[in-house]
C-alpha positions in Angstrom: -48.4 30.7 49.7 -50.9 28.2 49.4 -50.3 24.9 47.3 -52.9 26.0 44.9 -51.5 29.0 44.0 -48.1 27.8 43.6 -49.4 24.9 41.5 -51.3 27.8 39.6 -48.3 29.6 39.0 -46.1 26.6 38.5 -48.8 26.2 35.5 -48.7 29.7 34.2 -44.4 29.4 33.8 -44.6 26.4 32.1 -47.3 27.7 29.7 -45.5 30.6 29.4 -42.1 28.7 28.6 -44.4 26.4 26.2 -46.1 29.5 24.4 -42.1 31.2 24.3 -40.5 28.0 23.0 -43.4 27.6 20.7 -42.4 31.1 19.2 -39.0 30.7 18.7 -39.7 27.1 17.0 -42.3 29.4 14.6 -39.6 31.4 14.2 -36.7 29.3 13.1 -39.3 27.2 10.7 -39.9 30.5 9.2 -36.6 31.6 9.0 -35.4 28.5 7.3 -38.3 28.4 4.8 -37.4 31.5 3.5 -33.8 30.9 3.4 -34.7 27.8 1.3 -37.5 29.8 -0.5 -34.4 32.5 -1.5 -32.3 29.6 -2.1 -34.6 28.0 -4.6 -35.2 31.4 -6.0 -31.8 32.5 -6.7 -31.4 28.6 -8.3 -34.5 29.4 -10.2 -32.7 32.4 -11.7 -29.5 31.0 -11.9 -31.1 28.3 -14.3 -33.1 31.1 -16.6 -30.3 32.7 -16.8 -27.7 29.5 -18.0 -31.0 28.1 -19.9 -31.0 31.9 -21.8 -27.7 31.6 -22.5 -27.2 28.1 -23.6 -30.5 28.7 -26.1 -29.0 31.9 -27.3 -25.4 29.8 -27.7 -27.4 27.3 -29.3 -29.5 29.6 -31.8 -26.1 31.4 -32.7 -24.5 28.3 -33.4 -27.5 26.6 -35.4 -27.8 29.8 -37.3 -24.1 29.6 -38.1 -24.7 25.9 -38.9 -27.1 26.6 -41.4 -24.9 29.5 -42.9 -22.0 27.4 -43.4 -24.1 24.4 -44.9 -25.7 27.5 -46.9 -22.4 28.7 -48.1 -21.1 24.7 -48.5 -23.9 24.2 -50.6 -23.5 27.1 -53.0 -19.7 26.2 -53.6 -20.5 22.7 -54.3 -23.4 23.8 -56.8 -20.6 26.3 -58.2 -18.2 23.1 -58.5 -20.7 20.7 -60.1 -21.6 23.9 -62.6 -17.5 24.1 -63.5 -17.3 20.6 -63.6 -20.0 20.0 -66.3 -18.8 22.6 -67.9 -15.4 21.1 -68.5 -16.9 17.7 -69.2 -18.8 19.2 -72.0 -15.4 21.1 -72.9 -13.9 17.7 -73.0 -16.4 15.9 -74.8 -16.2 18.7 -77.8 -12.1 18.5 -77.5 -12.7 14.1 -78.0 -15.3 15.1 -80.9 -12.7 17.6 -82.7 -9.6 15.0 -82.3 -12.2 12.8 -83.5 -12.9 14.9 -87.1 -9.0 15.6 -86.8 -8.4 12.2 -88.4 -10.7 12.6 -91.7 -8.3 15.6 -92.2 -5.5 15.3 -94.7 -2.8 16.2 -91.5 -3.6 13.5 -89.6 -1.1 11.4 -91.4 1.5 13.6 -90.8 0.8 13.1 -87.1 0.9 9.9 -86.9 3.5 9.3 -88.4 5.3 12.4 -86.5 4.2 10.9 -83.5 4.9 7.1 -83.7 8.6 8.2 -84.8 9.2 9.8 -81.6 7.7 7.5 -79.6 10.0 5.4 -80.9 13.2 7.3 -80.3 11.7 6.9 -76.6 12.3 3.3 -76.8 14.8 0.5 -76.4 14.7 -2.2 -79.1 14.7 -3.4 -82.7 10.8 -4.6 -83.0 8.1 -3.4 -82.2 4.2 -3.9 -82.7 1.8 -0.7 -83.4 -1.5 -1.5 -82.2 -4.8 0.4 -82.6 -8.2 0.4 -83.7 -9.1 -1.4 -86.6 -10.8 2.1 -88.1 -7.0 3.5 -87.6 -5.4 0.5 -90.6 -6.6 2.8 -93.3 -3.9 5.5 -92.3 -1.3 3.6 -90.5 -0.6 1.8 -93.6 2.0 -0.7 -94.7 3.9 2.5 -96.5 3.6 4.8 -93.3 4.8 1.9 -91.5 8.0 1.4 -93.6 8.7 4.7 -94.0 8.8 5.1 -89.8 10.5 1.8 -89.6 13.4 3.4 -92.3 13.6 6.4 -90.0 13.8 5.1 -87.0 15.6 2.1 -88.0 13.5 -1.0 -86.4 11.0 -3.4 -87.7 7.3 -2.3 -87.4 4.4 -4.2 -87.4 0.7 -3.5 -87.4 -2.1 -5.1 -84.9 -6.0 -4.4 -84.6 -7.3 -4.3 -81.3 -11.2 -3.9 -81.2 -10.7 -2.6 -77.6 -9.1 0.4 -77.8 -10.8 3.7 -78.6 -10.6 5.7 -82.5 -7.9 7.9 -82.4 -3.9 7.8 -82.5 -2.1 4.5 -81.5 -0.4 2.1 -79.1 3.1 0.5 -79.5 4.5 -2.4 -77.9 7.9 -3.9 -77.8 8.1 -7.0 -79.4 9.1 -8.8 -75.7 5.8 -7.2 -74.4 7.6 -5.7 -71.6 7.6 -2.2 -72.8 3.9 -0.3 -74.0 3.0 3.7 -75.1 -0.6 4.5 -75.5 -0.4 7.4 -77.8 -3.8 7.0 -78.5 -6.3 10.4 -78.1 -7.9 9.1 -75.2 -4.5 7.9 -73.4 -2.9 11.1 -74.1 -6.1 13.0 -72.4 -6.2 11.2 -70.1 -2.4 11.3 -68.8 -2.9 15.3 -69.5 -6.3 15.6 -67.8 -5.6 17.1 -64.7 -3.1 19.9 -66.2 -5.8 19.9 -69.1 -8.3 20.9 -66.5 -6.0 23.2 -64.0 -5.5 24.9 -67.1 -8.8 25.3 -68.7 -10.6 26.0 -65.8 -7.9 28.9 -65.3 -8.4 30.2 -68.8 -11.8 30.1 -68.1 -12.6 31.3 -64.3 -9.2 32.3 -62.9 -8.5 30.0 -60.6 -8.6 25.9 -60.5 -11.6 23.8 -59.8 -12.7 22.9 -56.4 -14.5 19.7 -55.5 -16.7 20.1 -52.5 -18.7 16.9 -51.2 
């Protein structure tokens, strides 16, 4: 064979190889780009889907958010309700002890009450302190007359401080004090007070909600 022809055909097979080699390169590139275009695809979904859930999780739970700050919100107005409610129920309770002591029993209670505050008590001498507005019934003579029944010196001390209304006594030593004055007495009842009332009144106790 001449050297032309085998240099033409020499040609032709390396063409050929070239052209066949180009075709499988072609091949693989395509191959691969649609692997990673199925790849990114599937990833694609995959995301809607997680990003669907996560936003539905996310709407469910800030719809149960605003439920439960709904439902927080209407206990605590119920609460604040009850709990004016009482105060006002206190205030009237203060304002009828108050009128209590223009009535003609209110001697009897103090002196009903001072005498067994006194049987409480340790000691010979004592002070009874209160309001100045409370010297026109715990006189001299209601004094005696406890201090004869009880058997113990009394004496009698203003104290612009303290509230209207019932009494404190103090041992003569200082070591030893009973408010039984209205507001002292509420006060250490309050909580039962309010149990109470608010049972009477509802059922059930009162809640405080923030």
């Amino acid at each position: 064979m001449p050297l032309y022809d085998q240099a033409e055909l020499l040609c032709q097979a390396i063409t050929s190889q070239a052209k066949g080699e180009g075709e499988k390169i072609l091949a693989r590139a395509r191959e691969e780009a649609d692997r990673r275009l199925n790849e990114a695809e599937a990833r694609r979904q995959e995301a809607l889907a997680r990003t669907k859930v996560e936003v539905e999780a996310q709407a469910k739970l800030s719809a149960r958010n605003r439920i439960d700050r709904a439902e927080l919100e209407g206990k605590r107005r119920v609460s604040q309700t009850k709990e004016t409610f009482l105060t006002e129920v206190f205030s009237q309770a203060q304002a009828r002890l108050q009128a209590f002591r223009e009535s003609a029993g209110y001697r009897d209670w103090l002196r009903a009450t001072l005498l067994g505050a006194l049987q409480q008590l340790e000691g010979e001498r004592f002070r009874v302190v209160a309001n100045p507005e409370e010297e026109k019934w715990l006189t001299s003579a209601l004094l005696e007359e406890v201090s004869q029944a009880r058997g113990c010196h009394l004496a009698f001390a203003a104290d612009q401080d303290l509230p209207p209304g019932g009494f404190v006594v103090l041992r003569a030593d200082g070591r030893v004090r009973f408010d039984q004055t209205f507001q002292g007495i509420i006060d250490r009842q309050r909580e039962t007070l309010r149990a109470e009332t608010a049972r009477q009144l509802w059922g059930v106790g009162v809640l405080t909600y923030p």
